[in-house]
N, C-alpha and C positions, 0 to 999 in steps of 0.2 A: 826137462826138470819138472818134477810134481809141482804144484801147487802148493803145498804145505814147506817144502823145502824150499821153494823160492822166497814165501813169505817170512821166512826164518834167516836166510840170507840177507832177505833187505833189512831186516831188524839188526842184523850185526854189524852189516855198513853201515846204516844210521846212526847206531852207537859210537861206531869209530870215527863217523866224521865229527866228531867234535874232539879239540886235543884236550881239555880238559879230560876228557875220557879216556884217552890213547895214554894219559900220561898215568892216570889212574890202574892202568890195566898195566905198563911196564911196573909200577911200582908192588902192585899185585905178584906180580911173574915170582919176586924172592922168594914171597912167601906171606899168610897172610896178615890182617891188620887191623887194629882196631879203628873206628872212622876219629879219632881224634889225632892219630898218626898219620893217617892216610890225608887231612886237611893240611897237616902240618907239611906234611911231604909234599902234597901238591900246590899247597899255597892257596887253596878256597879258601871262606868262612864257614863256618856250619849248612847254614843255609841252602849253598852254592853246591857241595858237597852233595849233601842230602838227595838235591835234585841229580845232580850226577851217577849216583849210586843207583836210586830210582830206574834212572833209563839203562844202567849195565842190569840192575836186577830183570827187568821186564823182558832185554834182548836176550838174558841166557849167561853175560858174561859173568855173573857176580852173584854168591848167594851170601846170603847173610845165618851168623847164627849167634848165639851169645853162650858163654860159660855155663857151667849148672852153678857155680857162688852168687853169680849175679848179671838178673836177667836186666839189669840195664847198659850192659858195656853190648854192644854191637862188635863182634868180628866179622871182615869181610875176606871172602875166598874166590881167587878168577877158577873158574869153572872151562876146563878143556874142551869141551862139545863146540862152541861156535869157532874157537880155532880152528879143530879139524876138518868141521863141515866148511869153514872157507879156503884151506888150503888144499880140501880135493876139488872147490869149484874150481880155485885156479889153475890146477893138475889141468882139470877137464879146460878150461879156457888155451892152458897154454898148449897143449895137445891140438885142439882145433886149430890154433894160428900157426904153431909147427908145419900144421898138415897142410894147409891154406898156402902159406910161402913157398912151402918143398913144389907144390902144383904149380905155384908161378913159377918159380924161378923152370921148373920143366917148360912150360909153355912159350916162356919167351928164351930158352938154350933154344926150342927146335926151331923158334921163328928166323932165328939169327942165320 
């Protein structure tokens, strides 16, 4: 795996391991949100939020954008890219341990 694709993987695991942030990104999934719906729905404060949104923005999951009536409501949007970058790692993960088993399980049918 490059370099660059690795360190973009680890950014999207890091983002995910925290469930404020998993809960944030299901809530995303419908469709998008403004952050005073998205506290509400997830139960933060402002604050808490804030920093939340921070680390999906930085890893890739979440962009922000605002209306053209008024540039102080913040809409947030989950962004597709680091899902599909992690569901072909796990393609490729689960491929490898597929392949990995399939050799055992041969090696120990011919020992028998």
């Amino acid at each position: 795996m490059a370099l660059r694709a690795a360190a973009s993987l680890d950014r999207t695991l890091a983002a995910l391991a925290d469930p404020h942030r998993r809960r944030i990104v299901e809530v995303l999934r419908d469709h998008p949100r403004r952050a005073g719906e998205l506290a509400a729905e997830v139960g933060l404060n402002p604050p808490a939020l804030s920093r939340h949104l921070r680390a999906l923005k930085v890893s890739g999951w979440v962009e922000e954008s605002h209306p053209v009536f008024d540039a102080r409501v913040r809409i947030y949007t989950l962004r597709p890219q680091p899902m599909a970058a992690l569901k072909a790692w796990l393609e490729q993960t689960e491929r490898l341990w597929v392949e990995q088993l399939a050799s055992f399980k041969a090696h120990v049918e011919r020992k028998s």
